[in-house]
C-alpha positions as a printed Julia matrix, in Angstrom:
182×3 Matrix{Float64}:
   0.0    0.0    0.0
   1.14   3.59  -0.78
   2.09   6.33   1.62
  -0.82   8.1    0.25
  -3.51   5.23   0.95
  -2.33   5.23   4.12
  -2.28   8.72   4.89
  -5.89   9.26   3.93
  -6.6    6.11   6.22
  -4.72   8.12   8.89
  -6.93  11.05   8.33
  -9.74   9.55   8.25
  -9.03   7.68  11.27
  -8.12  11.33  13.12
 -11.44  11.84  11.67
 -13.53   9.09  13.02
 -12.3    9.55  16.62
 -12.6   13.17  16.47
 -16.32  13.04  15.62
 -16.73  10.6   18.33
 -15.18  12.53  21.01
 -17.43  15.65  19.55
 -20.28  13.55  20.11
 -19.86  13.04  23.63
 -19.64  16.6   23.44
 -22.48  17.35  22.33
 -24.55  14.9   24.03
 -22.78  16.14  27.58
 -24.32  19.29  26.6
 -27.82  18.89  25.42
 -28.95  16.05  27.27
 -27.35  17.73  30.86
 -25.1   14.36  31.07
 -21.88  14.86  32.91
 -19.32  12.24  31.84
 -18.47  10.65  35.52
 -14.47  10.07  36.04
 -14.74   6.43  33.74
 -16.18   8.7   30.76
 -13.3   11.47  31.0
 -10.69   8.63  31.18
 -12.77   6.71  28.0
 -12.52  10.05  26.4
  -8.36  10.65  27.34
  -7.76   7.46  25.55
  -9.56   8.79  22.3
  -7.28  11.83  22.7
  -4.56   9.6   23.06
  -5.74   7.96  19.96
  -6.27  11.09  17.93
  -2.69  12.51  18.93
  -1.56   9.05  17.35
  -3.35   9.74  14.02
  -2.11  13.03  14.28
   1.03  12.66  14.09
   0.79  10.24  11.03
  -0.87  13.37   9.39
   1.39  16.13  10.31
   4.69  14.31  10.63
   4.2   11.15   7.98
   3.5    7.41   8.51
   5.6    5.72  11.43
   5.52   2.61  13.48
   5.78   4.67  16.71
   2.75   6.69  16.11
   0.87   3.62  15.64
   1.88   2.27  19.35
   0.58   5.9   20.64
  -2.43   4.73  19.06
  -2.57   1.11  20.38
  -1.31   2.22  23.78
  -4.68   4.86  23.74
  -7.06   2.32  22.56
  -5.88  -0.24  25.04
  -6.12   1.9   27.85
  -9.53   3.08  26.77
 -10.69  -0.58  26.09
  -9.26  -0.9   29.7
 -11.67   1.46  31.71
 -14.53   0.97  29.12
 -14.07  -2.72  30.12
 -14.17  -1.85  33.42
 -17.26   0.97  33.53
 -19.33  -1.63  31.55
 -18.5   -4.54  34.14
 -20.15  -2.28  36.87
 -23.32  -2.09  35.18
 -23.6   -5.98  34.06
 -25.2   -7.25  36.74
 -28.93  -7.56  36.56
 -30.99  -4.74  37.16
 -28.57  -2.34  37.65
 -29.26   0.68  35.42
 -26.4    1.95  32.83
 -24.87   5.41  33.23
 -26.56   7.6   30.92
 -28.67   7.55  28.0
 -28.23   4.7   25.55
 -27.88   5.04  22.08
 -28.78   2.68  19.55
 -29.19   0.73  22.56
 -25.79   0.43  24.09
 -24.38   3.16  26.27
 -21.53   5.38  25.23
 -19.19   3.21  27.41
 -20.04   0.24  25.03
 -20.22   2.01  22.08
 -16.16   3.05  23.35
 -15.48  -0.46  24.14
 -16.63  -1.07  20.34
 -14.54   2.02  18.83
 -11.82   1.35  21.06
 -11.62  -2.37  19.72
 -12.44  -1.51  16.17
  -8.97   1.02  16.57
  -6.61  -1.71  17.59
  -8.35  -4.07  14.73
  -7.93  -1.26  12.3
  -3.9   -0.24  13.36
  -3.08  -3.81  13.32
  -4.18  -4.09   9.59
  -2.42  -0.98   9.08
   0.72  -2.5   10.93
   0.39  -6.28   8.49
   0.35  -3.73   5.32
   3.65  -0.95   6.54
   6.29  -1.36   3.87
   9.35   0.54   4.26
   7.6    2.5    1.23
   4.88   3.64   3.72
   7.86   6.1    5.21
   9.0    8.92   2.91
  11.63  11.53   3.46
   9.18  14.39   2.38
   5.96  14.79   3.78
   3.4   16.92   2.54
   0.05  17.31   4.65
  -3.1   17.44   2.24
  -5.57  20.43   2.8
  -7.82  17.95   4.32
  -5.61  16.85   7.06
  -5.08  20.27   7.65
  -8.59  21.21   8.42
  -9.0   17.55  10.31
  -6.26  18.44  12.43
  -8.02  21.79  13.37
 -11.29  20.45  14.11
  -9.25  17.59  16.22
  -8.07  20.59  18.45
 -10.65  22.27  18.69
 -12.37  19.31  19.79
 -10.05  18.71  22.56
  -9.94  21.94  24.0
 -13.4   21.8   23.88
 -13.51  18.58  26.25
 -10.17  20.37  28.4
 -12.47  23.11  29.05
 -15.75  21.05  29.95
 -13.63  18.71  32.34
 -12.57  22.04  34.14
 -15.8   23.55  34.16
 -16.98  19.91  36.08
 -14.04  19.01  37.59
 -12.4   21.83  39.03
  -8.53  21.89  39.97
 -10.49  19.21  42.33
 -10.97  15.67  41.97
 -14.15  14.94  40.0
 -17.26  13.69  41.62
 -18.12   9.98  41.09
 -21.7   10.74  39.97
 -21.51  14.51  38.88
 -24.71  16.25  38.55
 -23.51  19.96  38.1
 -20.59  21.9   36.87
 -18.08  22.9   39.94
 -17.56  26.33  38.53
 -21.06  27.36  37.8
 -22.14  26.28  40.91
 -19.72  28.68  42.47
 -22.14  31.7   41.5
 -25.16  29.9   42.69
């Protein structure tokens, strides 16, 4: 496979997590759901995942960036592993809304597993052709890369707002700093 397969791949992949994290986003927002401590680590491991891609974008295709990714994925497998083995028990209700009938935690278990399915492919195609002396990033991993920032800021800020310089509650139900001018 060529470098430039794989870069769009790469992109696409920066992509795919960054619309996910968004998502959570989104949903944290209009359906009043704070993501408990479980969900902000889920949600570190897809930015730990996204700064993998990333760096395949900005930098070129390497090995290393691919165990950033795998290290991210694991480690959000890990805690969505463990967040959905506190709700399997029997009539204990899910944290959160579910969505196409599995909650977000799943659906992250799913992603999370799909990643490390996904770099491994990557990893059984990597040539030495994949790496290039020169580089160029596209337009479109460009603007990807943007959005991916944004994104993240977006979810540094909304942990703060929860969290606090404190250590976040274990079942949040308002923001730490807007309750300080209640």
């Amino acid at each position: 496979m060529n470098n430039k397969k794989i870069t769009i791949f790469n992109t696409l992949g920066l992509l795919g997590i960054t619309v996910v994290l968004l998502m959570g986003s989104i949903l944290q927002v209009s359906l009043n759901e704070l993501p408990c401590p479980l969900c902000l680590l889920q949600r570190l491991g897809f930015v730990m995942v996204m700064f993998g891609f990333m760096l395949n974008v900005v930098y070129g295709t390497e090995q290393r960036h691919y165990g950033i990714i795998l290290i991210g994925a694991l480690f959000g497998a890990a805690t969505s592993l463990r967040q959905i083995s506190l709700h399997v028990i029997p009539g204990t209700p899910g944290y959160g809304s579910a969505i196409f009938g599995m909650h977000y935690y799943t659906w992250a278990f799913v992603i999370f597993g799909m990643t490390i399915s996904g770099v491994a492919l990557l990893l059984m195609l990597w040539n030495n052709d994949c790496k290039t002396k020169e580089h160029q990033m596209t337009t479109f991993g460009k603007g990807v890369c943007i959005i991916a920032i944004i994104t993240v800021l977006i979810n540094v800020i909304s942990t703060f707002l929860e969290c606090g310089p404190y250590e976040c509650p274990a079942d949040p139900i308002s923001y730490w700093f807007f309750d300080l001018f209640k």
